[in-house]
Legacy VTK file of the C-alpha trace (Angstrom):
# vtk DataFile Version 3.0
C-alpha trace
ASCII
DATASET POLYDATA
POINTS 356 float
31.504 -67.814 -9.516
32.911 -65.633 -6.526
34.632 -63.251 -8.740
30.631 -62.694 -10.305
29.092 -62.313 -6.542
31.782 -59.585 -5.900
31.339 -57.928 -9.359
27.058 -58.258 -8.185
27.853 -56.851 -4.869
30.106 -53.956 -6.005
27.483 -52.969 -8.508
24.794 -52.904 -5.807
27.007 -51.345 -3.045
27.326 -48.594 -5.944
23.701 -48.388 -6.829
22.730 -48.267 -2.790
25.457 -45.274 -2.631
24.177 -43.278 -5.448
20.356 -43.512 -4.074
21.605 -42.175 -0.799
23.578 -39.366 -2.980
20.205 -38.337 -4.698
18.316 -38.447 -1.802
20.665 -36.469 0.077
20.647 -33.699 -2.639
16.941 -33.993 -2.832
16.643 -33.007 0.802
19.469 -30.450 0.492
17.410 -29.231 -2.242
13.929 -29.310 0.208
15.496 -27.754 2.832
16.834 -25.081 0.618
13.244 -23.821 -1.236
11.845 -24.391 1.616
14.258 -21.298 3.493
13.650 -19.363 0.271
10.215 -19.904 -0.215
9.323 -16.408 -1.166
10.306 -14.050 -4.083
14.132 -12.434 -3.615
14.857 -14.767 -0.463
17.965 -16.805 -0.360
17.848 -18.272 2.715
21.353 -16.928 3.190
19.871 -13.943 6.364
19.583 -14.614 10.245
17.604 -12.983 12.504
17.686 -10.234 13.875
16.937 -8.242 10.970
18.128 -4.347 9.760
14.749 -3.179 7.974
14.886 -0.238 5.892
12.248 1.867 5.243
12.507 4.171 1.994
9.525 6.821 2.670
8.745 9.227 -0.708
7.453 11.406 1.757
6.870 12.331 5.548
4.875 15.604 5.576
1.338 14.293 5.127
0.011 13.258 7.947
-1.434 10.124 6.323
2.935 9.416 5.554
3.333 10.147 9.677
0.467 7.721 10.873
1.718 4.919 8.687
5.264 5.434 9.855
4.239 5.078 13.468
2.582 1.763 12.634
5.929 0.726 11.201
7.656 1.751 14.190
5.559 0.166 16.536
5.577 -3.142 14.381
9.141 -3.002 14.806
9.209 -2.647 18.170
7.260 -5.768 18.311
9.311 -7.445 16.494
12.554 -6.554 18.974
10.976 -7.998 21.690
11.108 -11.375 20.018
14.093 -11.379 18.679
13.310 -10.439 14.915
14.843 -7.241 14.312
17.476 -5.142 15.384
17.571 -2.396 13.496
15.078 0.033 11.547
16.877 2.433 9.309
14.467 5.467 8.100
15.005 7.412 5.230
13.109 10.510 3.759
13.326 11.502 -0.061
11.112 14.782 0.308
8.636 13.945 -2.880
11.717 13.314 -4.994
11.930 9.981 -6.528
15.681 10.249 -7.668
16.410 11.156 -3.650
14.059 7.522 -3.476
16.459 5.554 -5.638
19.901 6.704 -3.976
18.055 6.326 -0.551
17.264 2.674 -1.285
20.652 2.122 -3.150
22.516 3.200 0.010
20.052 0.295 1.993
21.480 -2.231 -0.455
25.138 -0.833 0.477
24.373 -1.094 3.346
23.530 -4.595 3.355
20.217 -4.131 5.179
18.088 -7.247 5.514
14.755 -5.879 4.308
13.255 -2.995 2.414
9.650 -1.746 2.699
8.605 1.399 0.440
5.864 3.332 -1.159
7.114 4.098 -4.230
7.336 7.954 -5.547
7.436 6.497 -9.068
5.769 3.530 -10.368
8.524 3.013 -13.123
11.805 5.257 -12.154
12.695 2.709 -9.466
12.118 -0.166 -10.787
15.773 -0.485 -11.710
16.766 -0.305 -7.726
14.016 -2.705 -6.261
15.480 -5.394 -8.898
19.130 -4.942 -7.559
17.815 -4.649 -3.785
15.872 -8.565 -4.714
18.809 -10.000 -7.261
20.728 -9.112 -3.654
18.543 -11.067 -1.510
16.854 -8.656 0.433
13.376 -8.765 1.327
11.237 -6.163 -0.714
7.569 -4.712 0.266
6.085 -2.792 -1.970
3.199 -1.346 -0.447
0.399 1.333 -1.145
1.915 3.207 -4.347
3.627 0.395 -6.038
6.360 -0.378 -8.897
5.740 -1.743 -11.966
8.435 -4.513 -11.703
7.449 -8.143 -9.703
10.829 -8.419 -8.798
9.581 -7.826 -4.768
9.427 -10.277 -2.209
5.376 -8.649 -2.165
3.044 -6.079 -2.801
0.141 -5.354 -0.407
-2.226 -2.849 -1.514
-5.987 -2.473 -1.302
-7.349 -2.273 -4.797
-7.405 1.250 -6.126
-9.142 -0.004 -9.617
-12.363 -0.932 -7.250
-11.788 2.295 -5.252
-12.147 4.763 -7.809
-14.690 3.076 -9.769
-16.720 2.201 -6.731
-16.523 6.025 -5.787
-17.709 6.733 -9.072
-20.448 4.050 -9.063
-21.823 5.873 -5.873
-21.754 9.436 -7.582
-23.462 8.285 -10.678
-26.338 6.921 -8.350
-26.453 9.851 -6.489
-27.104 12.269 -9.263
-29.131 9.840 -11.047
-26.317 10.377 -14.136
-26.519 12.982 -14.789
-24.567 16.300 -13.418
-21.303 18.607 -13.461
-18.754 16.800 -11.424
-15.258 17.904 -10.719
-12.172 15.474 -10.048
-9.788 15.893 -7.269
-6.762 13.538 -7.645
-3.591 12.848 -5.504
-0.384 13.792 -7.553
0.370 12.610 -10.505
2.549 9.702 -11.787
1.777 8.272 -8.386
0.481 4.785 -8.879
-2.409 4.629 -5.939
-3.471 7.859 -7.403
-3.643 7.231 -11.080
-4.666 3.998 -10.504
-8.259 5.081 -8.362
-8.551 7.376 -11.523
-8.131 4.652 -13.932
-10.712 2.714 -12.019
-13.508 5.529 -12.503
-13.395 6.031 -15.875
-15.026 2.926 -17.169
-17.828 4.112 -14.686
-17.544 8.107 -16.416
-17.682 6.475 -19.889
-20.655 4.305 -19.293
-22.564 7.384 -17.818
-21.920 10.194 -20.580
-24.147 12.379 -18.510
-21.913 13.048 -16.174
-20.098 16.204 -17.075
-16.233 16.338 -16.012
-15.619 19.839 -16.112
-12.251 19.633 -14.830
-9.885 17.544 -12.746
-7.230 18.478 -9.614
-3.705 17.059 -9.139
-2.693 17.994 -5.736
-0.326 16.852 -2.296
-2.540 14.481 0.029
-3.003 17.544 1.949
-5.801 19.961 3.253
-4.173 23.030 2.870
-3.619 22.678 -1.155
-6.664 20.889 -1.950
-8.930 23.721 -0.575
-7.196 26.204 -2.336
-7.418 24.245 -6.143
-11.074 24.351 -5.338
-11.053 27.943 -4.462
-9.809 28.617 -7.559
-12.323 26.231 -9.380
-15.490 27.706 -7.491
-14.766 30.643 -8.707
-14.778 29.663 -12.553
-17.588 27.597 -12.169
-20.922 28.810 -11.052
-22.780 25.012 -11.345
-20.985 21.838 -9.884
-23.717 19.293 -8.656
-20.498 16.978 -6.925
-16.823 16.264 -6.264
-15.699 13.029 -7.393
-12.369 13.555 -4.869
-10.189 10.148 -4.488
-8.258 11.002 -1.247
-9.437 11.915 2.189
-7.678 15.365 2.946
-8.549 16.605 -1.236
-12.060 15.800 0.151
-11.591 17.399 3.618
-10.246 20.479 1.441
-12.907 20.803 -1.212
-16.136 21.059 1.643
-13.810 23.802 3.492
-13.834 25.507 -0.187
-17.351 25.344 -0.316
-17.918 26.479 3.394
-15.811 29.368 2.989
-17.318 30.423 -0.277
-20.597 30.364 1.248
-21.382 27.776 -1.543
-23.965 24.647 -1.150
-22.433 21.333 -0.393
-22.759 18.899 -2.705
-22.180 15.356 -2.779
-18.650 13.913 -2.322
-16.915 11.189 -2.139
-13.311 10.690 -0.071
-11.348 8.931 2.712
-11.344 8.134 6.474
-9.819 11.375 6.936
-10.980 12.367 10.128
-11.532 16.088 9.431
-13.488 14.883 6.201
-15.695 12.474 8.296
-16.308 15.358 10.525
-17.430 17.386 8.164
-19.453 15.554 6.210
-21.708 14.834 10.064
-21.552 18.493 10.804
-22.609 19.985 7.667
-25.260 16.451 6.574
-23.413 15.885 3.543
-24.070 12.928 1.336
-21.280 11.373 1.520
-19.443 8.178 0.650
-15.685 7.236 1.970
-13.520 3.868 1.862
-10.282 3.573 3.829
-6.321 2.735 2.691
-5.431 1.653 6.058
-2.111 2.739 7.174
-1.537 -0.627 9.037
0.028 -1.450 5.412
3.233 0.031 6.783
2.806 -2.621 9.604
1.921 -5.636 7.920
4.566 -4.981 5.445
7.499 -5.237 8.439
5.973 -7.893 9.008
5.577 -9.529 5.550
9.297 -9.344 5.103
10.251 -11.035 8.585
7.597 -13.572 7.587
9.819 -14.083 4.397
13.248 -14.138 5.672
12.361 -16.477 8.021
11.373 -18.711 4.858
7.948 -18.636 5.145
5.998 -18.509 1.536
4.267 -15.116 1.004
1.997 -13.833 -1.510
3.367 -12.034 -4.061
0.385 -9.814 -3.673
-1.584 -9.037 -0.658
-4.954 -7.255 -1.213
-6.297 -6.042 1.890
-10.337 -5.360 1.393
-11.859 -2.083 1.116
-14.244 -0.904 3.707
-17.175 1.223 3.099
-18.095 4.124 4.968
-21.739 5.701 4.738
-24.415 7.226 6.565
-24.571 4.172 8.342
-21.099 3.220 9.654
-19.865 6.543 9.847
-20.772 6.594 13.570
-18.366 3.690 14.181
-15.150 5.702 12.574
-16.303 8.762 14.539
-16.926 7.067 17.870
-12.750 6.804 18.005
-11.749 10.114 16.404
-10.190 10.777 19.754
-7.603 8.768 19.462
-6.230 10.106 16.155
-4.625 13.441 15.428
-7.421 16.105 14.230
-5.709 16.163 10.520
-5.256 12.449 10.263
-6.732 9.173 9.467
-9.402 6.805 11.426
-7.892 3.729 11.222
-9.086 -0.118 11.581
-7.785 -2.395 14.407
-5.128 -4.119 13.510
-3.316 -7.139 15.164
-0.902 -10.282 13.930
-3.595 -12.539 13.644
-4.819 -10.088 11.106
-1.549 -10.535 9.103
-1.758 -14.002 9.501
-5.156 -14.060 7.625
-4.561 -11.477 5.031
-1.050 -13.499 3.977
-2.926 -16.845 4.037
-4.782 -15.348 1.202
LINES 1 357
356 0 1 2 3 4 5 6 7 8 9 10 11 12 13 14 15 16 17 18 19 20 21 22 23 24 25 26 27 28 29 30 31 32 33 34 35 36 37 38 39 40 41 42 43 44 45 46 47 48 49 50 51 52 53 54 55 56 57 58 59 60 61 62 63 64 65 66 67 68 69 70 71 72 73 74 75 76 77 78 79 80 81 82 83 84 85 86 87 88 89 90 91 92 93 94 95 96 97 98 99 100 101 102 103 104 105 106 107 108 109 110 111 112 113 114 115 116 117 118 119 120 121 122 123 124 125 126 127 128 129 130 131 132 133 134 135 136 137 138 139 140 141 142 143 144 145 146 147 148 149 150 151 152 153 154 155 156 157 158 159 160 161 162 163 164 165 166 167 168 169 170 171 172 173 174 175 176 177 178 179 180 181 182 183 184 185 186 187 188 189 190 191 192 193 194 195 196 197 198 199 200 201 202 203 204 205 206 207 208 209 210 211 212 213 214 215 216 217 218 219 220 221 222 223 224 225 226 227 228 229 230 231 232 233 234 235 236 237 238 239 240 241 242 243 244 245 246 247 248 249 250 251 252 253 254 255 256 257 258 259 260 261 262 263 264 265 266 267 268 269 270 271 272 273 274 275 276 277 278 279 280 281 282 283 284 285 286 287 288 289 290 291 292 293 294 295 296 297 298 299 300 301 302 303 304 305 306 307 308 309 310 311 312 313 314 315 316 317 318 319 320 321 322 323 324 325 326 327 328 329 330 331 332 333 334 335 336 337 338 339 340 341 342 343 344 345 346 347 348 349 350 351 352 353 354 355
């Protein structure tokens, strides 16, 4: 009989030990997803953070604005105790410069990468060694095909071109010669507004593309494709252009070739919103704000500090017309003369778009 109650009580001493081993591993477990809640996190980094930042491009002044808000995000960031370190890098408008850029962040051990991409496929390869690594990725404005990122915050460039488009068929009643100014090509926020309108153009046949741009985010370029394409065409009744400075570009064309305005869409470019009040243009703009560079610091601190994030962030698209122009213009002073008019932005902000 005693020999039984110790053969009961060893079982049960072993039973009581191997509930306390699962539990154990179940929090061990808990504790673990819950400090690598979000895509490519680990929960293996401590604050304060290296960020890298893998620009295609600085020249536009669109590029310059957005790095500023990622500089001054940082900065933020320091004073708490986030980040340390912000390494820059700058691949010119050459995607293969991109990809070693980002492959000497991953080298170089940095904590977190944010980039626009120059290619929406060629570094795909990179951004899924930077995340099989651990490090935060942020994919923001042009983006990669590949979901191996921490997140991607974009606005929706589908519903920006086909909006613009929406607005151009109502203004010509359908009908009408329309000419297409696009950013550069195999750049994903650019083909993808141009993907977006053509649903619109093929549900309005009488709207006559007579030809179609592919040009730098710049003034200086844009005007001078639209030289050449007033000259070769005698009727265009509006310019269907899906970036602010192609826009701000294309009325200069038409001022300087003494040629009526027509209507046009764009961007909160503030040369183009100036324009299109000095010269009464019908008019229709939407904004890509450049706080993206911001919130995506952010996004990635968020994340290595184990806090779930999206996988994709889309941040709404304003719309500016005759009757909120006003508003944009109203603080044009506090932007450079060849740059964007850009939203308030704050963390609260952030903390609403990524509870999304």
């Amino acid at each position: 009989m005693k020999h039984l109650e110790n053969s009961i009580s060893a079982s049960l001493r072993c039973r009581l030990l191997a509930g306390a081993a699962a539990a154990a591993a179940l929090l061990a477990f808990s504790a673990g997803t819950a400090s690598a809640a979000a895509n490519c996190i680990k929960g293996d980094r401590k604050a304060p953070y290296t960020i890298g930042w893998a620009n295609i491009y600085s020249v536009p002044t669109w590029m310059k604005q957005t790095e500023g808000t990622i500089k001054a995000e940082v900065d933020e960031l320091k004073k708490d105790g986030l980040v340390k370190d912000l390494m820059i890098t700058d691949a010119q408008g050459n995607a293969q410069t991109q990809i070693q850029h980002i492959q000497s962040m991953i080298d170089a051990n940095v904590d977190a990468i944010v980039v626009i991409a120059g290619s929406s496929n060629a570094l795909d390869r990179v951004i899924s060694d930077a995340c099989d690594k651990g490090i935060a990725v942020v994919n923001f404005d042009s983006l990669v095909n590949t979901d191996k990122v921490t997140a991607k915050i974009n606005t929706d460039s589908n519903e920006w071109g086909a909006t613009a488009a929406k607005w151009m068929v109502s203004q010509l009643g359908g009908k009408g010669k329309i000419i297409i100014m696009n950013g550069p090509a195999g750049i994903s926020v650019s083909d993808d507004r141009r993907k977006g309108a053509q649903p619109v153009l093929d549900a309005n046949p009488g709207l006559q593309v007579i030809t179609e741009t592919n040009t730098e985010y710049n003034v200086a370029p844009a005007q001078e494709a639209m030289t050449s394409l007033l000259f070769a065409n005698p009727e265009i009744d509006g310019v269907l252009s899906l970036g602010g400075a192609l826009s701000a570009g294309s009325v200069m064309a038409f001022e300087r070739q003494g040629r009526e305005q027509v209507p046009t869409t764009g961007e909160n470019a503030r040369q183009f919103l100036e324009l299109w009040k000095e010269k009464g243009l019908k008019g229709w703009a939407t904004m890509q704000p450049n706080w993206l560079g911001a919130l995506s610091v952010y996004t990635a601190v968020q994340a290595l500090q184990g806090k779930d994030v999206p996988a994709f962030v889309k941040v709404p698209l304003p719309v500016i017309d005759d009757s909120t122009i006003g508003s944009y213009l109203a603080r044009a002073d506090k932007f450079p003369a060849d740059g964007y008019i850009y939203s308030d932005y704050d963390k609260a902000l952030f903390d609403k778009l990524l509870a999304k």
